[in-house]
Wavefront OBJ file of the C-alpha trace (Angstrom):
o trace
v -12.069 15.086 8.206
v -11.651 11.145 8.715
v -11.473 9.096 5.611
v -14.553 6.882 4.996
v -13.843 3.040 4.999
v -14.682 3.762 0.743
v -12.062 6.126 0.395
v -9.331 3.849 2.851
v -10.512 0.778 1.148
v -9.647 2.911 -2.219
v -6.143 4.084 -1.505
v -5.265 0.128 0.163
v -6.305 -1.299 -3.461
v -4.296 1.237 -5.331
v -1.041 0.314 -3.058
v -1.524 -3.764 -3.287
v -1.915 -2.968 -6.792
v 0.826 -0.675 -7.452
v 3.224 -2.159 -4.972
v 2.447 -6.278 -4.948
v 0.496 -6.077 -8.255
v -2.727 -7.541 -7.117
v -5.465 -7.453 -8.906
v -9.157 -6.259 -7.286
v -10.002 -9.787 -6.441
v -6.731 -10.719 -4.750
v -7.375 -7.591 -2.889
v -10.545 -8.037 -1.808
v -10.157 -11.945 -0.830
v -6.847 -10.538 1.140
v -7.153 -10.200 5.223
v -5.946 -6.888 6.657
v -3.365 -9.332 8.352
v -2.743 -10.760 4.412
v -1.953 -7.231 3.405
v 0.300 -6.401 6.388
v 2.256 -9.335 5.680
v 2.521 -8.924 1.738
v 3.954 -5.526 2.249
v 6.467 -6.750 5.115
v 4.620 -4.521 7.980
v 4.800 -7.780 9.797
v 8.131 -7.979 11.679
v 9.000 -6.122 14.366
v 10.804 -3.268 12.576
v 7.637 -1.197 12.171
v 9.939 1.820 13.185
v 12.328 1.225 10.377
v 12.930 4.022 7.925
v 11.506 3.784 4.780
v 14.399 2.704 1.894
v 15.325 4.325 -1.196
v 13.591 1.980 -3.389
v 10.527 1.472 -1.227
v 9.746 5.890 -2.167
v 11.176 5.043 -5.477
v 8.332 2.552 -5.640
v 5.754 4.967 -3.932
v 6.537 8.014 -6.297
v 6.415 6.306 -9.241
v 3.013 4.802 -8.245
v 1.884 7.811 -7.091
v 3.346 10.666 -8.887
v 2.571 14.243 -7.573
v 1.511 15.829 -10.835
v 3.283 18.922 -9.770
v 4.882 20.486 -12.644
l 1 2 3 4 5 6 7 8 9 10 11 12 13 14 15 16 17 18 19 20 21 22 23 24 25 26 27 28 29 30 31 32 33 34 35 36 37 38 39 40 41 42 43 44 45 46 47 48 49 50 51 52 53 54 55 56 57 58 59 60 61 62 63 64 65 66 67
């Protein structure tokens, strides 16, 4: 099933939030190009590996409530 611009728009806030700590109306003033950049998917390592810290960050924001 593809994700409804809602539901992308949704997970894109939680990310800026949890990774740059925007708030909604940073987000939502933000270009897609703004949000690119902020995260550093802007330079021409898009096929670099994700870092240690960078999952660190993602797991911690988004913790898998798996006990």
């Amino acid at each position: 099933m593809t994700a409804s611009f809602a539901d992308a728009a949704r997970r894109a806030a939680r990310v800026a939030a949890a990774l740059l700590g925007w708030r909604p109306d940073e987000f939502w003033a933000a270009t897609p190009e703004d949000l690119r950049t902020a995260l550093g998917l802007d330079d021409a390592s898009d096929d670099a590996p994700a870092t240690g810290a960078m999952l660190s960050r993602l797991m911690e924001a988004f913790p898998d409530d798996r006990q």
